[in-house]
N, C-alpha and C positions, 0 to 999 in steps of 0.2 A: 504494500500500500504506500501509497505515493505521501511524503510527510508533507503537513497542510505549511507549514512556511516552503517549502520546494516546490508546490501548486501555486503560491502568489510570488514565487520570483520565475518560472516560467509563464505564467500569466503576463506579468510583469515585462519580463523580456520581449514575448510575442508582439504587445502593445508599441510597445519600444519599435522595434524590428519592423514593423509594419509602415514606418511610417521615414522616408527616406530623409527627411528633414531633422530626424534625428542621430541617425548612423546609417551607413554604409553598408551592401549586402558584406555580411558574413564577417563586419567589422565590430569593433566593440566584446566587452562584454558585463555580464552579471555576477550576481551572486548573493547567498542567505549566508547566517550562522547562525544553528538552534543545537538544542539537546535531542539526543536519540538513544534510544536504550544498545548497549554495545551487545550481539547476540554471542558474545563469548563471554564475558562476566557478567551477564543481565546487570548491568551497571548504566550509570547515564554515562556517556562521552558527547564532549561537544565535537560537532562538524563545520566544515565548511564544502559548502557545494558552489561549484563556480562552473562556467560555461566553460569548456574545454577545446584544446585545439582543433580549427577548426570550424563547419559549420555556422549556421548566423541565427540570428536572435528572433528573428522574423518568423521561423520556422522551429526554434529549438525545442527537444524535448528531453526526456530525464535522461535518455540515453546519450545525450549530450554534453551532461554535466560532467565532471569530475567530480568525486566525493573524497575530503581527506578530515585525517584526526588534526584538529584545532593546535592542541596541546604538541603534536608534534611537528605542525606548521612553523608553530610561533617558537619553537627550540629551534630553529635553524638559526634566527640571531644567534646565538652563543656561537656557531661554528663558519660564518662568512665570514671572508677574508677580506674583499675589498671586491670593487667593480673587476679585475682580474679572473674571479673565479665565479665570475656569473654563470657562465654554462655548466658547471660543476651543482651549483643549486638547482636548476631544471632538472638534472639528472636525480636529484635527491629528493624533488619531489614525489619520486615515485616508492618513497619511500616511506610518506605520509596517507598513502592509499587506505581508505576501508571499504575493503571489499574488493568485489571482483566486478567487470563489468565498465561501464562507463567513459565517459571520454580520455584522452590524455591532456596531465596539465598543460596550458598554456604557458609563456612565457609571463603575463599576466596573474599569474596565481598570486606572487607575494602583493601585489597591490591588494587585493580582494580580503587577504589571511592577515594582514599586517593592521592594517586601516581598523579600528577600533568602532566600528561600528554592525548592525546586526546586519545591513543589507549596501551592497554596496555596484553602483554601475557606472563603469567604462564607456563612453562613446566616443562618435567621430562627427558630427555634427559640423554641416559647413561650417556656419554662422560662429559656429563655437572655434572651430580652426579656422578662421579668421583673425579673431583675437589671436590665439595662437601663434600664427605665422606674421603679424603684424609687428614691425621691426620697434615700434614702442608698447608693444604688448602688454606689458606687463602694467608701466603706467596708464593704460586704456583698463584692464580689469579693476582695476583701484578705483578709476574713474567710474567706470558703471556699477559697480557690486559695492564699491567700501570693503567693510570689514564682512563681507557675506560670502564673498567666494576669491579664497587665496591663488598668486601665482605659482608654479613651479618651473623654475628654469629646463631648459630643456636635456633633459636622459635619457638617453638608449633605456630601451623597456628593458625592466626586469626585478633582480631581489632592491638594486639598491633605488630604485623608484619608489619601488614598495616602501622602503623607511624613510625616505623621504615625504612622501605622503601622509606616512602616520605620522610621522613628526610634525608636520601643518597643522593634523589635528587635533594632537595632541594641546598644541600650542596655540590653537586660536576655534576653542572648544563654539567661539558662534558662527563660523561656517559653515557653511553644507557642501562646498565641494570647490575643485580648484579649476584650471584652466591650465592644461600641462601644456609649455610651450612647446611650438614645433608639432604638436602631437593633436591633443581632443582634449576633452574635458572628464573629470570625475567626479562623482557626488553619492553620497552616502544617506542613508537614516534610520531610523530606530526602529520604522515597518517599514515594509515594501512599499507601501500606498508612499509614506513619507520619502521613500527615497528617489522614487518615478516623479513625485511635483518636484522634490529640487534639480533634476534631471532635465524636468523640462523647464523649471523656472530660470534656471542659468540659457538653454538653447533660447528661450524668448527674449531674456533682455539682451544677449548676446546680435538678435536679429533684428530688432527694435533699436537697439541702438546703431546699429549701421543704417537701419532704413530711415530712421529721425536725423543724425548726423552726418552721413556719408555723402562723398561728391555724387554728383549724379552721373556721369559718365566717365568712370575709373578707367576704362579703358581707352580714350579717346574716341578721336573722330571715323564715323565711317568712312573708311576708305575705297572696301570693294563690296557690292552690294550681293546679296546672296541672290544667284539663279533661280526665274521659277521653280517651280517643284517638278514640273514634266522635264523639261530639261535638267533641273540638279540630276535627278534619277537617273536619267541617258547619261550625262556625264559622269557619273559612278561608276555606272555599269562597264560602262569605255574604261574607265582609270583602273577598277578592281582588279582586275586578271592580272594585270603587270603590279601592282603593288603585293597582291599577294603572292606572286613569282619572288619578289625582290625581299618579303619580311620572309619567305621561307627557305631563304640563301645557306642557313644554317640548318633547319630541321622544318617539315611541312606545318603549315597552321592552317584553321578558316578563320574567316574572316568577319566581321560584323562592321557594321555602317551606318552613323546616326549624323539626324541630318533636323537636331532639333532646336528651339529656339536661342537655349543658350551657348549652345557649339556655332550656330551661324553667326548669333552676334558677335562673337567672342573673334571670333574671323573676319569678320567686317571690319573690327577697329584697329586704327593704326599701330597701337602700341599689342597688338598680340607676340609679333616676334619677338622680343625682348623678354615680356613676361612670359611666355613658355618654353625661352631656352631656360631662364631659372629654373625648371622644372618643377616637381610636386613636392610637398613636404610631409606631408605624416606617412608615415611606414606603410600604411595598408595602401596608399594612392601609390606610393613608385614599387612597390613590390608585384605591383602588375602593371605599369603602365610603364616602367622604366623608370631611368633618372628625366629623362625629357622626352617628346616626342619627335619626328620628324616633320618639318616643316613647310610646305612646300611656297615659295618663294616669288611665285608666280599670278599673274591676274586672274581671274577664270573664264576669261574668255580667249585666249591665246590659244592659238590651234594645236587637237590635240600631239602630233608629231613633235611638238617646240616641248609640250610637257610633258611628252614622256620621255626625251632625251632628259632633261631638267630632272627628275626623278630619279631616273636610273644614277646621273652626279649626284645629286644629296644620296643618295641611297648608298655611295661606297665613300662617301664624306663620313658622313652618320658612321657606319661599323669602323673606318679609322680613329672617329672620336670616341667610340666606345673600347676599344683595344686598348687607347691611350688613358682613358678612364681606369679599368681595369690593372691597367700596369703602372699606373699611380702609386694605388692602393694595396693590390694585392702584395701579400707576403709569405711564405713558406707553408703556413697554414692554410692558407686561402683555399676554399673548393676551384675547380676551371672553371674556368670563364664560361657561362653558359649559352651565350650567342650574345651577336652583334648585330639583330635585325632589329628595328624598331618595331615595339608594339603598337603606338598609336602614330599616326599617320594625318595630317592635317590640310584640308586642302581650301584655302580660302574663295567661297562662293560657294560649296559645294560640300563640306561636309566633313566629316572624321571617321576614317579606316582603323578600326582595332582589330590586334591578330591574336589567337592565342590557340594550347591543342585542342579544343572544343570549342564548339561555337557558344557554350555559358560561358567559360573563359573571357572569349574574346569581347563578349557583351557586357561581362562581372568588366572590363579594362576599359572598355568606354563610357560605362557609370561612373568608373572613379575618375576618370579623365574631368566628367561632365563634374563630379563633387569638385574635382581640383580648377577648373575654372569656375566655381562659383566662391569658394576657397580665395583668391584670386582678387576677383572681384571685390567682396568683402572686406578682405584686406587695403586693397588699395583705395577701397571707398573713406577709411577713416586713416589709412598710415599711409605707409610702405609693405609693400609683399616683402619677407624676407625668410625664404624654407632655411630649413637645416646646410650645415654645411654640406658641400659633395661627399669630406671624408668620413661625414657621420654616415651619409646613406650608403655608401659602400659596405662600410662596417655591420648593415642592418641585411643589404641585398644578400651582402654574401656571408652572413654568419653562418657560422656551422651549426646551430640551430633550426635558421631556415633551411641549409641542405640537407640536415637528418629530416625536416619534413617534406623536402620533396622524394625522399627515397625509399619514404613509407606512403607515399601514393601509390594506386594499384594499377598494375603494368597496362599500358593501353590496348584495346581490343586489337584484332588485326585491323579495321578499317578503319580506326581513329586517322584522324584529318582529311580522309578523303570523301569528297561531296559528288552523291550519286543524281542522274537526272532519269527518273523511270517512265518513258511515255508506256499507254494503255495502264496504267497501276491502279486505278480504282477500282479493280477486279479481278478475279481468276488469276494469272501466271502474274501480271504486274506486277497485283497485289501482293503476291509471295514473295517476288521479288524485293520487293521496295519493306516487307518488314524483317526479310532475313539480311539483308548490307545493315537496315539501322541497326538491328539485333547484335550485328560485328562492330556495330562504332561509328558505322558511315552518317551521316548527316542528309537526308533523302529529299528528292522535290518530285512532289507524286503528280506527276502529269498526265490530264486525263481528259477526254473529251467533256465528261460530263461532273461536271463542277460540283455537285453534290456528292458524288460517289469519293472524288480524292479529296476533299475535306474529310469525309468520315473517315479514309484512311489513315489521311493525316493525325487526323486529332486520337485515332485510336493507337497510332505509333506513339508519339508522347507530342509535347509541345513545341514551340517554332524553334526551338534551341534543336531540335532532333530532326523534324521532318517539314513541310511546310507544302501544300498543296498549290497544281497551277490549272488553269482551265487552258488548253490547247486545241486545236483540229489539228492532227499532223499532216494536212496536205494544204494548210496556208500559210506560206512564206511568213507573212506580215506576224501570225499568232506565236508561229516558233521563232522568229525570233523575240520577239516581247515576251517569253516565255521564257528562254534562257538570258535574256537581264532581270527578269523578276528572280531566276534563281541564284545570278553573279551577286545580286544586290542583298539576296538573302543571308548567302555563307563564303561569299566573298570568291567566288568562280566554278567551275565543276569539274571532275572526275574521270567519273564512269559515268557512260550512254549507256542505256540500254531498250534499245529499240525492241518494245514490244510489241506497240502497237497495231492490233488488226484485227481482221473480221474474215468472213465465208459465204461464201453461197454458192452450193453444191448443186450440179448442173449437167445435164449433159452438153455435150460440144452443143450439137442445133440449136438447145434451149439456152445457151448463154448469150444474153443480148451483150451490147456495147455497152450499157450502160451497168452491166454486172460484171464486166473485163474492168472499165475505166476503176468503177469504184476500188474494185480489190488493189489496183495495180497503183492506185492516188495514194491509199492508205498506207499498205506496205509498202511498194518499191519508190515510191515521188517520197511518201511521208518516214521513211527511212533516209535514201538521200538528203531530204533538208535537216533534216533534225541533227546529221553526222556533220552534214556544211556546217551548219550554226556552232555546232560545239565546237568545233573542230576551230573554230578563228581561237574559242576562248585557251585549247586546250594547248592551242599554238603561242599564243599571247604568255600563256600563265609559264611556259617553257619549264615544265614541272611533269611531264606527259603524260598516260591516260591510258586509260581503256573505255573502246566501245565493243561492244558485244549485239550483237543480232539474234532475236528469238526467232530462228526461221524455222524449220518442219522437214521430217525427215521427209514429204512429199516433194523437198527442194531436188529430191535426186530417186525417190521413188515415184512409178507411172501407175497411181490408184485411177480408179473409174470413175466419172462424173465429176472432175475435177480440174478443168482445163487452166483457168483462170487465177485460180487460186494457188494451184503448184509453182504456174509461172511466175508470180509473183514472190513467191518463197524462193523458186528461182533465182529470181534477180534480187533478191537479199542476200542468198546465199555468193554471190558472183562477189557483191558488192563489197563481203567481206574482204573476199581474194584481191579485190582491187585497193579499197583504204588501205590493207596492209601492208601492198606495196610502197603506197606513195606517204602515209603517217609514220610509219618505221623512222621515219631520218630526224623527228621529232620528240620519238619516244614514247611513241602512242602504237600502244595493240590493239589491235583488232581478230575479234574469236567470233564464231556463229556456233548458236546451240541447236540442236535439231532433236527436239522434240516427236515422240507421238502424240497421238492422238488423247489429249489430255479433258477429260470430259467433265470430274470431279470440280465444282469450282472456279469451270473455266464459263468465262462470261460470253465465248463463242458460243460454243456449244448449249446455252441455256438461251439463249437469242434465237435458236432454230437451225441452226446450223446441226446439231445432233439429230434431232430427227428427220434433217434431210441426210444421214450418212447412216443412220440405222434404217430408215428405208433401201439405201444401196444394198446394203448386205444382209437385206430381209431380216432385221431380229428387232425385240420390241429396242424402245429408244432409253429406257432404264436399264435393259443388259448390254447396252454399246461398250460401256466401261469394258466389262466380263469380257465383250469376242474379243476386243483391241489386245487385251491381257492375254489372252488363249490363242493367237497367233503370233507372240512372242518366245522367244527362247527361253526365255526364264519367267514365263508367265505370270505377270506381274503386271499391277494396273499402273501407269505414271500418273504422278500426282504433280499439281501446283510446285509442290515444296520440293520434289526431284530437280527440277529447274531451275528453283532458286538456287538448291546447294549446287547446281553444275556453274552457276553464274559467280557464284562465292568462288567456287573453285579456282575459275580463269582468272578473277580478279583479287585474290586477297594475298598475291607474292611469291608461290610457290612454282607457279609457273608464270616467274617474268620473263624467262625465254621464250617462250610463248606466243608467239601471231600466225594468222590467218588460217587458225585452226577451227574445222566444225567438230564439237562434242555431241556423239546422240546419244541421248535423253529417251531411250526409247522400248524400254528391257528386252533389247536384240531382233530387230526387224532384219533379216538376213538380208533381203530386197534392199533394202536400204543403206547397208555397207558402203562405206566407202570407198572406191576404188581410184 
């Protein structure tokens, strides 16, 4: 049973966490301290439960927390040493555990355990790291709060914050909480209810006071005016492909792309380049956004050839100043260098590119980006912006803290980074398709005729961080392409093709009119060519290279009856492979055809009427089609949807990257159908 002060500090937190004006996703945190009966002395022992590494508050629950003994929290004073042996106390926190289960301490703990009070919260609040980061900060909290809420110089997080802290409050018993420079704010109270108002009552006058006092235009004058929204989008989409070629110079990323009020104005005004080469200051903002972003330099209306040469310079500018950052700082301890691409990406008129190896990643670095110009903002509305020094943030990027937490992250799927585009997906073979890539990690755009069917797909894969639905015809030029920038614009360029899309009508030769040749032939072989065109610019662009795959039919090279129209068409799929893989090879892009039977279960052909005109062919009722298909097979065996997908997983997940212009059948052994 859940203990009722641990019910009102996750209460507590969720409230908190919900609400971005207050902290930052998965920044921050909480904490209680109550009596609990110890299940091995039936004794009382106090605890402390605090939000544990990881995780965000918006969301937290008990399996979130950490739970330690108080009494052996607060004995670690007697054995620190100094700022020197900080990471030696995280280690010893675990040493303070009761019980099993629950999160790992944060770096944050001795704040939480130190602090003399019952309930105690951590945030990151702009308004509040504005103060913060405001080069007379400290004189501006005196000014707003008095004696109500103390400064703290700025510390690298950890044990000796922690007594720092308590020592504030020790010593100025009518406070409720501080303003830690460079960093966020803390505030403390005797209940939970009490310690959420002073939480928020510092965030309010923190924003109140910059909104009653502050310049009104911090950033200066506009200078470049942001692009309609039809055109921002076109220009993205143009710009994404090579920016995420150039941030995955070191390891692949997707990408995310926001193009919202405060990033455009922030880009408009004159003094943007200045203030974001200073870069971000509170740890949770550069720990994913980097020390600075990349800039780009340019107007946004200069053609785009002028700015993608321009990009591609800053882009080996950028990793020279990051090597020379790196080799600043670093020293014998240091973890390696973990790349030199920029995560956030800035493009004045038009928006802000973030990268990271998921597409929550890369969104979690444009929220902070977006915190850190508001941050920004704030600051220079009542001071000077003045972050942390560089060699503080090196010391925080690259502690060995942070890379023992990155090395207990859990190994990426095989698909992780790669962004798949599934034409025909809102049904049958698509469908399978498009949720066994996400299943691997891939980041999916379920493209589909009918706009209803790949939302539902969509939204039943997971949310727009995982998959994200397109409405296409694949035999309109105009739709695939506005089809594949709705998916560059989504996760930042694409993949894997995989050419599903198609349909049947089973015919004899006589009975096949034109208008049941053209259709079959529009869908699969026109609605495959364009779909490969179009990717094919992105997949050239992105110089990262790819796979498209073809669902064509083992009827591509089998002679079935009443099927003129339809085979030819798998035909010319099938050909189409042999051909891209000639001419995409020298770019790095394979190209595979899978050849399927006759896949009944599932399949949104064959439930369209196309089964019952193929169990008419072979006289059996149109519910045992499945049955004959399986019983004129070698290892009689029905194909299913999900056979398909895993032959597609197959070609695409590494194992065969030697691998082009190969057909796989799909077909549990049509001898007819061999390849020869």
């Amino acid at each position: 049973m859940t203990h009722p002060e641990v019910q009102h500090l996750l209460d507590r937190s969720n409230r908190l966490g919900a609400d971005p004006r207050n902290t930052n996703y998965a920044g921050g945190n909480t904490s209680c301290k109550a009596t609990a009966t110890d299940p091995v002395t039936n004794g009382d022992v106090e605890l402390l439960w605090v939000k544990g590494s990881g995780g965000d508050l918006g969301t937290l629950k008990e399996s979130g927390l950490a739970a330690l003994r108080l009494d052996r929290m607060r004995a670690l004073v007697d054995v620190y040493q100094g700022v020197d042996t900080e990471d030696d106390m995280v280690a010893a926190f675990d040493f303070c555990l009761h019980g099993k289960g629950g999160a790992a301490p944060s770096i944050d703990t001795a704040m939480h355990g130190l602090v003399d009070a019952a309930h105690v919260d951590h945030l990151h609040p702009d308004a509040g790291i504005a103060f913060a980061t405001a080069a007379d900060g400290e004189a501006l909290t005196k000014e707003c709060f008095g004696e109500r809420v103390a400064w703290v110089p700025w510390r690298r997080p950890g044990f000796q914050l922690g007594l720092d802290i308590a020592r504030i409050r020790r010593e100025h018993p009518e406070a409720i909480g501080v303003i830690l420079g460079g960093h966020g704010i803390t505030a403390w109270g005797a209940t939970s209810e009490e310690c959420e108002a002073h939480s928020l009552e510092i965030i309010r006058w923190c924003q109140t006071y910059i909104d009653e006092r502050g310049r009104p235009d911090p950033f200066g004058a506009v200078v470049h005016e942001p692009l309609e929204e039809v055109e921002r989008r076109r220009r993205a989409a143009a710009l994404f492909p090579l920016l995420r070629g150039l941030a995955s110079t070191d390891k692949p990323q997707v990408g995310h792309f926001t193009d919202s009020h405060p990033v455009l104005d922030f880009l408009a005004r004159e003094r943007h380049p200045e203030l974001a080469a200073l870069g971000t200051s509170c740890p949770d903002h550069f720990l994913r956004t980097k020390v600075r972003p990349l800039v780009l330099d340019l107007p946004p209306d200069v053609p785009l050839d002028q700015t993608y040469e321009r990009l591609r310079e800053l882009h080996a500018a950028y990793r020279d100043d990051y090597r020379a950052y790196y080799e600043r700082y670093a020293d014998e301890s240091s973890p390696a260098m973990r790349g030199a691409d920029p995560a956030i990406v800035l493009v004045p008129g038009v928006g802000m590119f973030s990268f990271g190896k998921d597409k929550q990643t890369a969104r979690v670095a444009a929220e902070f980006y977006t915190n850190a110009i508001n941050v920004m903002r704030g600051a220079e509305a009542i001071s000077t912006y003045q972050p942390i020094e560089e060699r503080e943030k090196f010391r925080i990027e690259y502690w060995q803290l942070e890379e023992a937490k990155l090395q207990r992250m859990p190994k990426p799927k095989p698909l992780a980074t790669r962004i798949a585009f599934v034409t025909g997906a809102g049904s049958g073979i698509g469908r399978a398709i498009a949720e066994r890539l996400a299943a691997e990690g891939a980041c999916v755009v379920v493209a589909d005729l009918n706009a209803e069917a790949a939302a539902t797909v969509a939204a039943e894969i997971g949310n727009a961080d995982v998959a994200v639905p397109v409405t296409v015809d694949v035999t309109n030029e105009e739709q695939i392409d506005e089809a594949l920038r709705q998916a560059v614009v989504a996760f930042g360029g694409v993949d894997l093709i995989v050419n599903n899309a198609g349909l049947s009508i089973s015919k004899p030769l006589l009975e096949t009119t034109l208008a049941d040749w053209d259709l079959q032939h529009d869908v699969m072989a026109r609605g495959s060519f364009l779909v490969s065109r179009a990717a094919a610019r992105v997949l050239i662009e992105q110089e990262l290279g790819g796979d498209i795959v073809y669902i064509s039919s083992k009827n591509s090279v089998f002679a079935g009856p009443n099927n003129v129209a339809y085979s030819a068409a798998k035909a010319d799929q099938a050909h189409q492979v042999r051909l891209l893989a000639a001419e995409l090879g020298q770019f790095g892009v394979r190209v595979n055809g899978i050849n399927p039977d006759g896949v009944v279960k599932g399949s949104g052909i064959f439930a369209s009427g196309w089964g019952a005109q193929r169990a008419a062919v072979y006289g059996v009722p149109e519910e045992k089609l499945g049955e004959y298909y399986a019983q004129r097979t070698l290892l009689k065996k029905e194909v299913l949807p999900s056979h398909v997908a895993a032959a597609v997983f197959a070609l695409v997940a590494g194992d065969l990257a030697q691998t082009t212009g190969l057909h796989v059948p799909v077909d549990s052994g049509v001898a007819a159908a061999f390849l020869r």
